[in-house]
N, CA and C atoms as an extended XYZ file, in Angstrom:
444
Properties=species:S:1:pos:R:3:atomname:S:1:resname:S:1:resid:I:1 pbc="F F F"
N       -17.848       -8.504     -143.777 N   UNK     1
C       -17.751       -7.061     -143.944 CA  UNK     1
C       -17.846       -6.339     -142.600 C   UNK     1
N       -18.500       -6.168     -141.641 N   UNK     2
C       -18.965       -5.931     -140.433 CA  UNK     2
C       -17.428       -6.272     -139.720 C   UNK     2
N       -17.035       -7.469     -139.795 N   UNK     3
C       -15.915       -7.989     -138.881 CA  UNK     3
C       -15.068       -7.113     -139.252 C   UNK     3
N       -14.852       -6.604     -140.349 N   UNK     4
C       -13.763       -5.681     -140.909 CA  UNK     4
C       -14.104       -4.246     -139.967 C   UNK     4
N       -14.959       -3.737     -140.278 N   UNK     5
C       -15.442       -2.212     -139.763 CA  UNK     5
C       -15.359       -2.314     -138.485 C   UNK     5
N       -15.919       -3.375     -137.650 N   UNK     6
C       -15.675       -3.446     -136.256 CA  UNK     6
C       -14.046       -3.729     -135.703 C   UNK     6
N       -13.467       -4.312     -136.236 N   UNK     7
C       -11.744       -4.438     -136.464 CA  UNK     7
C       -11.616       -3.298     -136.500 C   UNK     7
N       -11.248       -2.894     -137.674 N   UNK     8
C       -11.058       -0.886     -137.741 CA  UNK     8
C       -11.512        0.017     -136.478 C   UNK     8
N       -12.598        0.397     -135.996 N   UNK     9
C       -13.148        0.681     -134.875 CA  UNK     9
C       -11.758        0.818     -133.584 C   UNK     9
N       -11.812       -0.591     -133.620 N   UNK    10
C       -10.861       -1.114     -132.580 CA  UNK    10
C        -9.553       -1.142     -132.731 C   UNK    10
N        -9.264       -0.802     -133.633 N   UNK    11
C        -7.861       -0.596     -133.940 CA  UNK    11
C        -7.644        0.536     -133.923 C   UNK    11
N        -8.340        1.332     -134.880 N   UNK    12
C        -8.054        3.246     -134.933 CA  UNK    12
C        -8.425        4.017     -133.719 C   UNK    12
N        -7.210        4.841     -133.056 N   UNK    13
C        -7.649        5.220     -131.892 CA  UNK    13
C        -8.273        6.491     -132.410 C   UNK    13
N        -9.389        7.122     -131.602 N   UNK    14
C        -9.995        7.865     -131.413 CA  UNK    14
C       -11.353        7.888     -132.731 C   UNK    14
N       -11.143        7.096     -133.888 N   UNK    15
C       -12.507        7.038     -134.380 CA  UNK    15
C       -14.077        6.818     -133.323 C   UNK    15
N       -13.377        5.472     -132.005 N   UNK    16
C       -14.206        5.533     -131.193 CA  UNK    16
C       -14.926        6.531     -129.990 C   UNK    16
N       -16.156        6.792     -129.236 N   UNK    17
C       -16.338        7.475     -128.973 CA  UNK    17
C       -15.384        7.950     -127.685 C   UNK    17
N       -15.066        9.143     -126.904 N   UNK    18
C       -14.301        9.328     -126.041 CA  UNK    18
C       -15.308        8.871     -125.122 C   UNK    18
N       -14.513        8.341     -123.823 N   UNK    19
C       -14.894        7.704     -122.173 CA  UNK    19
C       -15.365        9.446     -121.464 C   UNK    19
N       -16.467        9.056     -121.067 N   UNK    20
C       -16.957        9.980     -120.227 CA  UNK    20
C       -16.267        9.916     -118.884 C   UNK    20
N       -15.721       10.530     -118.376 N   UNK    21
C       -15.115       11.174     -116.766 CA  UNK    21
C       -17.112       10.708     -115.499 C   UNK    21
N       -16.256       10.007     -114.851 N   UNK    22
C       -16.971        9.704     -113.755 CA  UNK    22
C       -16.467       10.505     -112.747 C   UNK    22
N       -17.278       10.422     -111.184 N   UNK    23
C       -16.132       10.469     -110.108 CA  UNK    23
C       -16.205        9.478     -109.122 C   UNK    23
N       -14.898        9.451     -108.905 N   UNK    24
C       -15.160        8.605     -107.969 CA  UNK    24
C       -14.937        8.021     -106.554 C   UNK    24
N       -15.413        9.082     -105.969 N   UNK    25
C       -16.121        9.529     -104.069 CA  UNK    25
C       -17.318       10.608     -105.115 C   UNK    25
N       -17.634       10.784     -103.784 N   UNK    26
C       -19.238       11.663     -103.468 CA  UNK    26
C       -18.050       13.201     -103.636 C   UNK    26
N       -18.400       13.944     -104.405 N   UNK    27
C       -18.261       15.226     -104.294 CA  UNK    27
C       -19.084       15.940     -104.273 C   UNK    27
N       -19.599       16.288     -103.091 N   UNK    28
C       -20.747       17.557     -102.563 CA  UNK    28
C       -20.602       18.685     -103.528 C   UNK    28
N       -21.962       19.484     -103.467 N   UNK    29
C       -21.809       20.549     -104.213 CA  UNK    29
C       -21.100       22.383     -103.469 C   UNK    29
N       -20.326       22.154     -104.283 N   UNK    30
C       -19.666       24.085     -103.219 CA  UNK    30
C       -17.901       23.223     -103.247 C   UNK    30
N       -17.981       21.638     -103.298 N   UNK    31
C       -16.639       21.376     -103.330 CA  UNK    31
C       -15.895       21.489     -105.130 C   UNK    31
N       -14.344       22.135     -104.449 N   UNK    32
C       -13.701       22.348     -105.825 CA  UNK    32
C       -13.142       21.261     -106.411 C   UNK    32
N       -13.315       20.352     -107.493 N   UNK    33
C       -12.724       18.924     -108.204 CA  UNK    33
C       -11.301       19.293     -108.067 C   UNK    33
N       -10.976       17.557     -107.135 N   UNK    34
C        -9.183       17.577     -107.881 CA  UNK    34
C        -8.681       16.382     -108.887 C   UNK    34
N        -7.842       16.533     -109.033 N   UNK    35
C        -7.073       15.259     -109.502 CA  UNK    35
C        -7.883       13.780     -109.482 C   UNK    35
N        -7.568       13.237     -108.141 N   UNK    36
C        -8.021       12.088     -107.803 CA  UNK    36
C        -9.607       11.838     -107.872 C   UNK    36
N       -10.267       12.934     -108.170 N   UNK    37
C       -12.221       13.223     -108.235 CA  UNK    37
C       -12.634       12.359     -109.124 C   UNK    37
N       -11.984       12.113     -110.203 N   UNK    38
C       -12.567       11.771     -111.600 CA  UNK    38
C       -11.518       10.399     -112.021 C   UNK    38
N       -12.156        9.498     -113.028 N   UNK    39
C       -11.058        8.539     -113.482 CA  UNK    39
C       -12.443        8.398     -114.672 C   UNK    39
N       -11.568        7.737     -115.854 N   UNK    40
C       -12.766        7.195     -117.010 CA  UNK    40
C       -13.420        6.618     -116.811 C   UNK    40
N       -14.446        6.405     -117.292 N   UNK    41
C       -15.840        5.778     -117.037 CA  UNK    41
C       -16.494        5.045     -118.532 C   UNK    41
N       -17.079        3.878     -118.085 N   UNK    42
C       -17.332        3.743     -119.613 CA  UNK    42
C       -18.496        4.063     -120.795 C   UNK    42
N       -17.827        3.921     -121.849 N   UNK    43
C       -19.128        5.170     -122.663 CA  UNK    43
C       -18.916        6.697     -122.467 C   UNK    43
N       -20.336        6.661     -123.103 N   UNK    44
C       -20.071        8.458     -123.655 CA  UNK    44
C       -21.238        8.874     -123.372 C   UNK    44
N       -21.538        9.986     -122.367 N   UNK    45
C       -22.927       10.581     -122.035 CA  UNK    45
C       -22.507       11.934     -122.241 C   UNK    45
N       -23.956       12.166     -123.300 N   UNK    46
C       -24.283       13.740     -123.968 CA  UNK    46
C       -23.935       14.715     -122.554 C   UNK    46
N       -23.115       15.613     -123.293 N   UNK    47
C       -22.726       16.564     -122.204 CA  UNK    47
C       -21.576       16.519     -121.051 C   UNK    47
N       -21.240       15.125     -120.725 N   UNK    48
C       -19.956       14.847     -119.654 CA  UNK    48
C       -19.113       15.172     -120.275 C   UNK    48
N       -17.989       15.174     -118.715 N   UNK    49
C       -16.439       15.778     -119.543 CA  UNK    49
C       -15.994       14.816     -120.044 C   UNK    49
N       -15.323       14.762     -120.692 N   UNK    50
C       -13.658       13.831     -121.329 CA  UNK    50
C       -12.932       13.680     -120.592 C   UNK    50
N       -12.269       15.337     -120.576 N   UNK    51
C       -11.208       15.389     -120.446 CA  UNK    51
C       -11.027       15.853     -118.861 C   UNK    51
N        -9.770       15.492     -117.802 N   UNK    52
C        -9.823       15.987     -116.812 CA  UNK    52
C        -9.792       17.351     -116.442 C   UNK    52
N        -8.868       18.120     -117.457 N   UNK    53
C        -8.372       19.334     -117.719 CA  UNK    53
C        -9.512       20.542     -118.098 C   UNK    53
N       -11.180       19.488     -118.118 N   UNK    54
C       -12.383       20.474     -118.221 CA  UNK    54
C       -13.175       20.139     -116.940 C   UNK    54
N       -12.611       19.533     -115.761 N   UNK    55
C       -13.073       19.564     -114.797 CA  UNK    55
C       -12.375       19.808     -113.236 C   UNK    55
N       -11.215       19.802     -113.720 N   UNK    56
C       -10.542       20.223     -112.606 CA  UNK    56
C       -10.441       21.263     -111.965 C   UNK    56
N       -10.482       22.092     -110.844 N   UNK    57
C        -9.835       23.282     -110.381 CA  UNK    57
C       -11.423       23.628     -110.540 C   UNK    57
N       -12.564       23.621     -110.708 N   UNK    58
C       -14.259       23.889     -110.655 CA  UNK    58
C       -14.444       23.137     -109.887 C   UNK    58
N       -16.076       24.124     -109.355 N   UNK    59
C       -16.557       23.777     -108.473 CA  UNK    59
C       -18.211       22.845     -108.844 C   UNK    59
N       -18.377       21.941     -108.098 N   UNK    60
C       -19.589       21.243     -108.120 CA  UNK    60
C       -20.798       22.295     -108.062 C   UNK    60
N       -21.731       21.926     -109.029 N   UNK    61
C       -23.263       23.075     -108.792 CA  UNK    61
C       -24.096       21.897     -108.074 C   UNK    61
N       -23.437       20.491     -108.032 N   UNK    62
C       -24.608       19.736     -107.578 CA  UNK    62
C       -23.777       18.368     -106.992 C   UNK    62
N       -24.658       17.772     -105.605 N   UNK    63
C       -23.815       16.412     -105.501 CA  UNK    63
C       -23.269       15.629     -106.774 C   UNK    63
N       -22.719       15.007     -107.093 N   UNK    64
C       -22.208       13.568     -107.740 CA  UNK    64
C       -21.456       12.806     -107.401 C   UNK    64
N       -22.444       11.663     -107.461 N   UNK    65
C       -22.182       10.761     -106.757 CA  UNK    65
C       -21.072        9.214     -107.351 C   UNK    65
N       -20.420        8.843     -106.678 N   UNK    66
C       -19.481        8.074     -107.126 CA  UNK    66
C       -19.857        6.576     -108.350 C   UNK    66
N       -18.758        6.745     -109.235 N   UNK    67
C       -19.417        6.397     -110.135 CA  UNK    67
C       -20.757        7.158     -111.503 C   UNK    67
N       -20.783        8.192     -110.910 N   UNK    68
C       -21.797        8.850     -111.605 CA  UNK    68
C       -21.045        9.813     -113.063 C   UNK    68
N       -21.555       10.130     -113.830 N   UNK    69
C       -21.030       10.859     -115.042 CA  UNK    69
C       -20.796       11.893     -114.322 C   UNK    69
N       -19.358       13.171     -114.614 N   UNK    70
C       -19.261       14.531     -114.406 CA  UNK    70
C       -19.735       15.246     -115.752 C   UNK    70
N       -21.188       15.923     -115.530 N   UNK    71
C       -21.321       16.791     -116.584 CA  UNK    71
C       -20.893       17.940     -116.667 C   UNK    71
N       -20.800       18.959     -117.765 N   UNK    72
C       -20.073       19.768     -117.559 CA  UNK    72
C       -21.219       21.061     -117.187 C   UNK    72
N       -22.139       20.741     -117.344 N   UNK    73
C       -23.579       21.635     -116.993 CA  UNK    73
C       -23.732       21.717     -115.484 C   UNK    73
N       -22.717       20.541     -114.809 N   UNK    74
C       -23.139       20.680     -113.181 CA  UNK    74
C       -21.700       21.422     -112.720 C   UNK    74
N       -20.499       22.037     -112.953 N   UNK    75
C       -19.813       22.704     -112.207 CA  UNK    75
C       -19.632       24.141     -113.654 C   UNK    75
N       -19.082       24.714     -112.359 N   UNK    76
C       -18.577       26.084     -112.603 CA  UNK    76
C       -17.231       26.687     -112.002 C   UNK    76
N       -17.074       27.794     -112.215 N   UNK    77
C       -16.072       28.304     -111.672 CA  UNK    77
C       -16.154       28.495     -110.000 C   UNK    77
N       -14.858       28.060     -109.442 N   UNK    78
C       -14.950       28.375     -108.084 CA  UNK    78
C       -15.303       29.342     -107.122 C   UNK    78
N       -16.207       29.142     -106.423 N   UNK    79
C       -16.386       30.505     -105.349 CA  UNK    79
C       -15.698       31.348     -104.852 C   UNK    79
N       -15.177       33.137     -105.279 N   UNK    80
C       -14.667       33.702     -104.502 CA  UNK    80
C       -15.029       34.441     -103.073 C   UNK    80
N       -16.526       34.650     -103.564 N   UNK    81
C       -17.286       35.016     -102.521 CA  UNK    81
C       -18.435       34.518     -101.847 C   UNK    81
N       -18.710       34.528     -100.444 N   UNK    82
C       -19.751       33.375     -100.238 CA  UNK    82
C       -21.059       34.237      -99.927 C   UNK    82
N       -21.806       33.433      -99.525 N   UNK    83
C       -23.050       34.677      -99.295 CA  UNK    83
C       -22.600       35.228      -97.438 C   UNK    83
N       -23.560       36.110      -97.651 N   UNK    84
C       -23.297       37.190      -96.120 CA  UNK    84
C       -22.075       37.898      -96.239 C   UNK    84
N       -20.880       37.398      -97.204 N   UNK    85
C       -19.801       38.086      -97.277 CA  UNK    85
C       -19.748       39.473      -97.344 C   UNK    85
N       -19.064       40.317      -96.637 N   UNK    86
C       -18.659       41.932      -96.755 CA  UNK    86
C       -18.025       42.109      -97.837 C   UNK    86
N       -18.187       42.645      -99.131 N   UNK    87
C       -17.665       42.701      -99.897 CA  UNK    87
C       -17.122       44.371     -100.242 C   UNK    87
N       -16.559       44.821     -100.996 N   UNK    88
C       -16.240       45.966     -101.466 CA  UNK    88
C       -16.693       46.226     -103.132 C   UNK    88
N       -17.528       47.301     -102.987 N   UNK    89
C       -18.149       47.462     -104.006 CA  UNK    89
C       -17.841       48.812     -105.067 C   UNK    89
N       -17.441       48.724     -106.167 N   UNK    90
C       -16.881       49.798     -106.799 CA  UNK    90
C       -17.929       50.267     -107.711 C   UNK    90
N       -18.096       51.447     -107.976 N   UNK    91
C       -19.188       52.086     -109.530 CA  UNK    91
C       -17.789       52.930     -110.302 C   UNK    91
N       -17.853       52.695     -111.314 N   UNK    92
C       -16.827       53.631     -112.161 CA  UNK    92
C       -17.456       54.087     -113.676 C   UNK    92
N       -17.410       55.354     -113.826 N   UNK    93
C       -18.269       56.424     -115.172 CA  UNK    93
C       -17.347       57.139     -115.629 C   UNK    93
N       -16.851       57.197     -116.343 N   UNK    94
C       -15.514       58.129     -116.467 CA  UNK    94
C       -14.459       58.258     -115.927 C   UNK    94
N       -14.376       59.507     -115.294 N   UNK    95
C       -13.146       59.853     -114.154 CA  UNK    95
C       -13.659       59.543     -112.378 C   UNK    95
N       -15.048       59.188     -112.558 N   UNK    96
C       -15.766       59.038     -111.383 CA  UNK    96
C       -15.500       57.509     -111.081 C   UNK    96
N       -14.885       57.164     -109.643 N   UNK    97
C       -14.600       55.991     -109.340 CA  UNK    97
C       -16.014       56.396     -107.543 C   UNK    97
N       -16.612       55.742     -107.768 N   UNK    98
C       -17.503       55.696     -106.119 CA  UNK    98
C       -17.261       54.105     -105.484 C   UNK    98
N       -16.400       54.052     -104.132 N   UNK    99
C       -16.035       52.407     -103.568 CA  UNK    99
C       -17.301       52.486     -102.297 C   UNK    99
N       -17.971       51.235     -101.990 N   UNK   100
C       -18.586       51.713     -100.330 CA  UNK   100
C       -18.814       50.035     -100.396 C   UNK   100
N       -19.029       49.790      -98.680 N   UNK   101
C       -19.106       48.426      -99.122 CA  UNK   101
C       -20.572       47.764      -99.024 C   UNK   101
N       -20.579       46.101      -99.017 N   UNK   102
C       -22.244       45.745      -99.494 CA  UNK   102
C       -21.310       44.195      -98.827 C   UNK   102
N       -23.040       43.430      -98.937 N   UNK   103
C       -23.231       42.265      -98.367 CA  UNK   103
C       -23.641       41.477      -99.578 C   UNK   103
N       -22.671       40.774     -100.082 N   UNK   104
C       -23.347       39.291     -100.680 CA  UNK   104
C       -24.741       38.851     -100.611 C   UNK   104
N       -25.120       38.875     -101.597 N   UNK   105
C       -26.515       37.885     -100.704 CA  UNK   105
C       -26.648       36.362     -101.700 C   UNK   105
N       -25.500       35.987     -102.395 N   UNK   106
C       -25.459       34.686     -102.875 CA  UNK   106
C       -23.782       34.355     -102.809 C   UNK   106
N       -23.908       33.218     -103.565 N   UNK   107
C       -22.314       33.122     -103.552 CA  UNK   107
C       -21.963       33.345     -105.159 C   UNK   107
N       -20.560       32.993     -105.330 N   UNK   108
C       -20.140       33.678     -106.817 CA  UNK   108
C       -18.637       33.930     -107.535 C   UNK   108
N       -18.442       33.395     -108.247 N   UNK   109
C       -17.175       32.956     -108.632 CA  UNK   109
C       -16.778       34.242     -109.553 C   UNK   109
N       -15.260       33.980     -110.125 N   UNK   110
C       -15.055       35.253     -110.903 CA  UNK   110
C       -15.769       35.368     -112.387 C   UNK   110
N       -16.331       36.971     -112.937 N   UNK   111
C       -17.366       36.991     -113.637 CA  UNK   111
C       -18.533       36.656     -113.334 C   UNK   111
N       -18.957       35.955     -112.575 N   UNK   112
C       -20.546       35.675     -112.266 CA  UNK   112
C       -21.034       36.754     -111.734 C   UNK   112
N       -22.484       36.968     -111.513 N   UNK   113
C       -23.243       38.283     -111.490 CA  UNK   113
C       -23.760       37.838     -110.178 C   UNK   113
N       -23.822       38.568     -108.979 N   UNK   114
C       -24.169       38.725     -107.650 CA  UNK   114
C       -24.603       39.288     -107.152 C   UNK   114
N       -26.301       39.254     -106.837 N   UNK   115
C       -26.997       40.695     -106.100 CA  UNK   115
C       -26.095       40.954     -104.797 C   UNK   115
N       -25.946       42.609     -104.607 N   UNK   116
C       -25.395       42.881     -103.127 CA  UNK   116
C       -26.096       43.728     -102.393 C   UNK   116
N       -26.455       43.676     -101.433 N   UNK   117
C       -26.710       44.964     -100.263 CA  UNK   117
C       -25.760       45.496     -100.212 C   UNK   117
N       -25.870       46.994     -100.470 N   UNK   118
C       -25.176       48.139      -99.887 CA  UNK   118
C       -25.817       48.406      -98.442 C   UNK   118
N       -24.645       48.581      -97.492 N   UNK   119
C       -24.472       48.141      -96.318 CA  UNK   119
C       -24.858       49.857      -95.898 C   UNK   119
N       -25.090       50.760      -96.246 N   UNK   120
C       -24.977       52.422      -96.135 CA  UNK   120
C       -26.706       52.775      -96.624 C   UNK   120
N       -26.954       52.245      -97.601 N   UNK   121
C       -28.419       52.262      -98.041 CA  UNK   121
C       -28.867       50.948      -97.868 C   UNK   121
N       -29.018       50.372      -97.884 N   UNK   122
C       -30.039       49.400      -97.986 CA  UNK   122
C       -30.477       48.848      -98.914 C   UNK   122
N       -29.818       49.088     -100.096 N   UNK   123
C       -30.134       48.775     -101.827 CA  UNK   123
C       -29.577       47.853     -102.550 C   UNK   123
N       -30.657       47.245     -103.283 N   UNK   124
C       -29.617       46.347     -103.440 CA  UNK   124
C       -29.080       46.115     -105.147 C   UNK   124
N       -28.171       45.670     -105.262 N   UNK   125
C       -27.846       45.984     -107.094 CA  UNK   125
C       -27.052       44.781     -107.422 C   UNK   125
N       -27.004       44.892     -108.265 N   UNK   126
C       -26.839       43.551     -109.357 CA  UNK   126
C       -25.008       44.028     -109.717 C   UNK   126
N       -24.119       42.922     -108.818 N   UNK   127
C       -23.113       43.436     -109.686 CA  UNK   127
C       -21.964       42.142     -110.311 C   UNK   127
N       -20.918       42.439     -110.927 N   UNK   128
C       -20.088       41.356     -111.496 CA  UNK   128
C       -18.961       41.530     -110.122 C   UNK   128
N       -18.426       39.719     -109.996 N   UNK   129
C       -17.467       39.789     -109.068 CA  UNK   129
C       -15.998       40.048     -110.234 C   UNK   129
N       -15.184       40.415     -109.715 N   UNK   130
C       -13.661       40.771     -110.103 CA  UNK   130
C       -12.496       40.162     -109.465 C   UNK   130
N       -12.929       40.447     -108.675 N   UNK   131
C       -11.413       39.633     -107.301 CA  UNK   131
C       -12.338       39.086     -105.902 C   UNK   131
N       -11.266       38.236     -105.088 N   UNK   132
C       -12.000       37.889     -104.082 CA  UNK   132
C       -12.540       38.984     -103.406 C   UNK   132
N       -13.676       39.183     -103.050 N   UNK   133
C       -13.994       40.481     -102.086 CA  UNK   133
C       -14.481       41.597     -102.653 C   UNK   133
N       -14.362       41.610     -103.820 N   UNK   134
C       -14.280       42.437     -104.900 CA  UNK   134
C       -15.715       42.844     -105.771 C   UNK   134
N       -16.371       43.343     -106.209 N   UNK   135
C       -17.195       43.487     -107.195 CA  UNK   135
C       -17.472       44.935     -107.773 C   UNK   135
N       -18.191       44.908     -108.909 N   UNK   136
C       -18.094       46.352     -109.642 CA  UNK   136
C       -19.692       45.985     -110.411 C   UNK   136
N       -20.069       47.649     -109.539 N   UNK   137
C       -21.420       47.682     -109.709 CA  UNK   137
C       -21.733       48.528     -111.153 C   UNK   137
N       -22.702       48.840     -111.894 N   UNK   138
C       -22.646       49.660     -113.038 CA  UNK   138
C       -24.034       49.317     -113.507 C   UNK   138
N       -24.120       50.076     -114.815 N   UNK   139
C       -24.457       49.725     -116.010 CA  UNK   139
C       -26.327       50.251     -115.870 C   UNK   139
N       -27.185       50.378     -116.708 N   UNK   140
C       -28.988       50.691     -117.046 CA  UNK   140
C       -28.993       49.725     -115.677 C   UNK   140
N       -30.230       49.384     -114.897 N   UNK   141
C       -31.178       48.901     -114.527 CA  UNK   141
C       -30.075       47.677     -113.348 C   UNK   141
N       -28.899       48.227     -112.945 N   UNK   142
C       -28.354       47.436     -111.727 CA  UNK   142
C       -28.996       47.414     -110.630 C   UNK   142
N       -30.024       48.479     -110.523 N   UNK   143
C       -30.774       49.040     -109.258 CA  UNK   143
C       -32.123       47.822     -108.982 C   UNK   143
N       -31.979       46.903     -108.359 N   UNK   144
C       -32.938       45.935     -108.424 CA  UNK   144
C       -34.703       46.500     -107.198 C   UNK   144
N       -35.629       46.487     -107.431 N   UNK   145
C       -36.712       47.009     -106.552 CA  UNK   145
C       -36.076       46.744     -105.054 C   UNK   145
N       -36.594       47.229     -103.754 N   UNK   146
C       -36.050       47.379     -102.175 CA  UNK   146
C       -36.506       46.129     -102.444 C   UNK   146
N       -37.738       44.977     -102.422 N   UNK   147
C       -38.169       43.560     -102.240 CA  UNK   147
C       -37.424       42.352     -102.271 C   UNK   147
N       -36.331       42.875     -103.448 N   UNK   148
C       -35.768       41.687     -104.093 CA  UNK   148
C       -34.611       41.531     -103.237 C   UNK   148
């Protein structure tokens, strides 16, 4: 009975579990995955990618090391902006558009949230990136204490 179910297994594609995505060189973290980064790996670890097409074109949050599982908890979207970057900073309320610019003080891909120095005050606020260079400040409580 067993010989049967394990037959089946092995015969029916995809009843079995999908191959977890390794990589394989050292991809530092801040580097963006390509193509050649990843090949199957064997087994299935909670949380790694599958598929290449959920790791490609992202960026590493952490070394991994060759041979090692790509989880999908360790990359993100690629960096448009790095820290220290001069960025351009927009507030918009209505018909009120206010642009001035500010300093990065992390790095930050598109949609991710990025404290900035305003480069005119000294303040610093919590904003979403948009485009490279780009961010848009807004919203209750963007105004983070002078400390932070």
């Amino acid at each position: 009975m067993w010989l049967v179910v394990l037959s089946l297994l092995v015969l029916l594609p995809g009843v079995a579990s999908a191959e977890t995505l390794v990589a394989t060189r050292l991809i530092r973290a801040t580097e963006v995955i390509g193509p050649g980064d990843v090949a199957p790996g064997q087994g299935h670890v909670p949380g790694g990618a599958t598929q290449a097409d959920q790791v490609i074109g992202y960026e590493a949050r952490v070394a991994i090391y060759p041979g090692r599982p790509v989880r999908i908890a360790d990359l993100g979207p690629a960096a448009v902006i790095e820290r220290n970057e001069v960025v351009r900073m927009v507030y918009r309320n209505g018909g009120l558009m206010i642009l001035s610019e500010g300093r990065a003080l992390g790095r930050a891909g598109l949609g991710d949230a990025v404290t900035v120095m305003n480069l005119a005050s000294r303040q610093s606020v919590q904003a979403v990136v948009h485009a490279a260079g780009l961010v848009e400040v807004g919203g209750a409580g963007a105004f983070l204490p002078k400390g932070n």
